[in-house]
N, C-alpha and C positions, 0 to 999 in steps of 0.2 A: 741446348735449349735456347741459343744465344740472350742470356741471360745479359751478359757482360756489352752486347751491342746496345739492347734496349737501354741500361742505366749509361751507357754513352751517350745516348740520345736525350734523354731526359735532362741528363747532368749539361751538356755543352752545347746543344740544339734547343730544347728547350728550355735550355737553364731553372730550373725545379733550385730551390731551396738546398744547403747539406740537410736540413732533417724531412724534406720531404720524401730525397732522393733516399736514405736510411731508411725512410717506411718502406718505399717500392722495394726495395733492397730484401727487407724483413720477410714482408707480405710473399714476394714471389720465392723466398729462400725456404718456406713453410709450406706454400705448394707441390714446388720439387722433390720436400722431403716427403711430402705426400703420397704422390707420384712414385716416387721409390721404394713402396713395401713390395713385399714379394708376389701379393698376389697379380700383381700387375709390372707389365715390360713395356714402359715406352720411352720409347730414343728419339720422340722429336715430336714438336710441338702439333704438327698436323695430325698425329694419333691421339687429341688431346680433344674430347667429346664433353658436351655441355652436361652428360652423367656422371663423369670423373669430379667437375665440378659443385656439380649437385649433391654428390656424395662428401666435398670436402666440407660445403657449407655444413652439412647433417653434423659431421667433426665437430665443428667450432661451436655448433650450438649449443651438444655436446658437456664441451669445455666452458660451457656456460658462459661464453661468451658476450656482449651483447651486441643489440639486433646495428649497430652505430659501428663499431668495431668491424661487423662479419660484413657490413655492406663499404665499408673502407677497402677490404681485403678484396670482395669482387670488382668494385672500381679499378683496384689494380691489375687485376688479370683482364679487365674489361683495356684499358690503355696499353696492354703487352701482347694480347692479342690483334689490336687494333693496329699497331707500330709491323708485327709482324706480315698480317696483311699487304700493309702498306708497302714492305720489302718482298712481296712477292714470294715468302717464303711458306705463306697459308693460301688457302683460298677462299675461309669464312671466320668469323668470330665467335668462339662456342659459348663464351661470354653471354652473346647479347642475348643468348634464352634463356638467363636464369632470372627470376624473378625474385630481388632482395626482400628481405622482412621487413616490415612496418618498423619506423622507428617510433618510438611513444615520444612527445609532444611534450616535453618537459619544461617546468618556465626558466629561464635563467636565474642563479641564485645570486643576489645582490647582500651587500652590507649595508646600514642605515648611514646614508651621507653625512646626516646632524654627526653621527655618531664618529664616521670618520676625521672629517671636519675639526671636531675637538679633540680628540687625538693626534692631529697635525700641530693644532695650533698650542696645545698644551707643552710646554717647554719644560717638563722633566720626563716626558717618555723620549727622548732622542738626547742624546749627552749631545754635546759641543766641540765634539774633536771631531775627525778625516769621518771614522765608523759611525756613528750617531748619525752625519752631515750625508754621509755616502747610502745609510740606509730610508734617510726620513727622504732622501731625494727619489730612490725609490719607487716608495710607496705614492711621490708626489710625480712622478713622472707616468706610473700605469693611470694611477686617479684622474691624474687632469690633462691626459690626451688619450688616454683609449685605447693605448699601441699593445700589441701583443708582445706577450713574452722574446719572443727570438726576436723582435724588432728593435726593443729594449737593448737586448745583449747587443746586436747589432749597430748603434746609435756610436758616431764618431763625434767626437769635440769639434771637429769642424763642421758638420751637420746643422750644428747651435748654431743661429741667427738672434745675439742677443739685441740688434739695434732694429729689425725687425718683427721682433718677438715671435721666432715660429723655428723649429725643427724639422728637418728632411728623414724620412722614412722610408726605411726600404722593405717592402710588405712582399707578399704573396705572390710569386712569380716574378719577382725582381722589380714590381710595381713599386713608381715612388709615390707619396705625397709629403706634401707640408702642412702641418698642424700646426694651431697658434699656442701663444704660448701665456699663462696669464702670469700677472706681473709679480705677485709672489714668488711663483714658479721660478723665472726670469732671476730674482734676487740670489734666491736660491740657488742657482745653477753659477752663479756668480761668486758667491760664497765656497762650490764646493770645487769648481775648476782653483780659484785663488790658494785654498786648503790644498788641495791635491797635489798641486804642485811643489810647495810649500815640503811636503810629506819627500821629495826625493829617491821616489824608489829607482831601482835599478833598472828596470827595464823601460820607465817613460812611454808606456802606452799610450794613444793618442784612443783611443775605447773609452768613451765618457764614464761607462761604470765598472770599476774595476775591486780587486780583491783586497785585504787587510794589506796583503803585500806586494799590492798594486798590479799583478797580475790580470789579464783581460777576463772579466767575468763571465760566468755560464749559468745555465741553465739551473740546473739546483742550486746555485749561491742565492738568487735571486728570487725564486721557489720559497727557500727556508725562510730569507727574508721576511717575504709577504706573511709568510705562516705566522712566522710569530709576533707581527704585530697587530695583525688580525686574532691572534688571539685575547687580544686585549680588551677588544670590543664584540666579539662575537665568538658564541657557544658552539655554531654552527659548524659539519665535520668538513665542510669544504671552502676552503682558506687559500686558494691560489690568486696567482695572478688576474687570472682569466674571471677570475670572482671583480676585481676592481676596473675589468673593463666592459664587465656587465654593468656595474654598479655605476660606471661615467654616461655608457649611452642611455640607461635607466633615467640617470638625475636628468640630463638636457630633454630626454620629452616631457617628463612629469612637468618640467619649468617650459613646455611650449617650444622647443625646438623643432625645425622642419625635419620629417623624416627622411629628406633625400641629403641633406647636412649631413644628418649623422652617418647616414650611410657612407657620403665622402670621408669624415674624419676616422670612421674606422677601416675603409680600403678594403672597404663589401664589391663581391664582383657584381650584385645585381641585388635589389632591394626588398627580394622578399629572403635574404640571408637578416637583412638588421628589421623586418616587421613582427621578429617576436618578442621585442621588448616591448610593442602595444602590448600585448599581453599580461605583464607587468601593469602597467600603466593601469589599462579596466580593471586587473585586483584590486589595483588601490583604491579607485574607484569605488569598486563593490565593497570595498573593505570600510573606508567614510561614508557610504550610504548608510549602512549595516550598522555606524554607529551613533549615524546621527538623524536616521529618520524616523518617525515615532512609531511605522508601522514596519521598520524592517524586520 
């Protein structure tokens, strides 16, 4: 099915992320399994009709999947059939007739800034040794720039510009930007490189956030993290990361930030990706109307 060409292409031609390259991987490795029940024999991608497809959605719906989810998975047979084309190995896209489900409109869920805020600033939720320093950085590194998860993991000690205050980021398609840095933050970052060091592990990773035993951080270390300091302040069942990079682009409009700003600091490819945090914004709105006008 040349499987192994297309994620060559992705991986080293279009250079994709490791965990983007892992979904394509996933997504197309669930089709094929698809593909291979008995009721059906096909041995190559051109026997491969926009039915077979329509039939796999029906699957996943199924599987109760959701409508974000099952339109992820046809994107991806949407770009492998596309790449196929392109090598002359297809002659149409069976892809491009299926027509994905509504995805519902959902607002981003944010934690109350006040509430963070105190939490940072409060000096017995974080101890004072390498762990304490390594976690409250953090929680202050997603809050007060916006970066996603894997950008986070991603983030090298020499990246940090502390005499310019701003951090280099490597986003979404190997896109870079720089984010500034506020001066707490900064202190911060000062404080935990000096500790870190200090700490002498073995292996001296140059990976700004690393493990109890200094190993290069991942993805669930950082996950758990957030989990559990967010449960400190909030009841709420969704405690990721991706909650405090809702929660930063949330606080800069509510405080009158330009929406094409934010859209630069979070390394949005186009600006109606960061226009649903207005959304956000009019709740609140409606929410202070509602409690302070005499006819609401």
């Amino acid at each position: 099915m040349f499987l192994d060409r297309f994620i060559q292409y992705i991986k080293f031609e279009k250079r994709y992320s490791p965990h983007t390259v892992s979904a394509y991987q996933s997504d197309l490795d669930q089709f094929i399994l698809f593909l291979n029940h008995p009721d059906q024999s096909i041995t190559h991608p051109s026997e491969i009709t926009h039915y077979q497809i329509r039939n796999w959605m029906v699957e996943l719906m199924n599987q109760q999947l959701t409508a974000r989810s099952i339109n992820r998975k046809i994107a991806t047979l949407r770009k492998y059939f596309k790449f196929l084309v392109q090598e002359g190995l297809i002659t149409a896209n069976p892809a491009s007739k299926i027509n994905t489900p509504k995805i519902p409109k959902n607002l981003p869920v944010v934690v109350e800034d006040a509430k963070l805020t105190r939490m940072l600033d409060d000096s017995e939720v974080f101890s004072d040794d390498f762990r304490g320093l390594r976690d409250k950085l953090v929680i202050e590194m997603l809050f007060g720039t916006g970066i996603r998860l894997a950008e986070l993991v991603g983030i090298k000690e020499t990246d940090i510009n502390i005499y310019e205050g701003t951090v280099k980021v490597l986003g979404k398609r190997n896109k870079q930007r720089i984010i500034p840095l506020n001066n707490e933050l900064l202190e911060l970052l000062v404080r935990y490189t000096g500790l870190k060091k200090s700490e002498n592990f073995n292996n001296n990773s140059l990976t700004l956030i690393v493990t109890n035993k200094g190993a290069d951080a991942y993805s669930k270390f950082i996950y758990l993290i957030v989990q559990k300091y967010l449960s400190y302040i909030s009841t709420q069942s969704k405690r990721s990361p991706h909650v405090l990079r809702h929660t930063f682009a949330t606080s800069l409009l509510n405080k009158g930030a330009d929406l094409n700003a934010i859209k630069e600091l979070l390394g949005h490819a186009n600006l109606s990706a960061t226009q649903i945090y207005t959304h956000n914004s009019v709740e609140r709105l409606k929410s202070i109307y509602k409690q302070a006008h005499p006819k609401a």
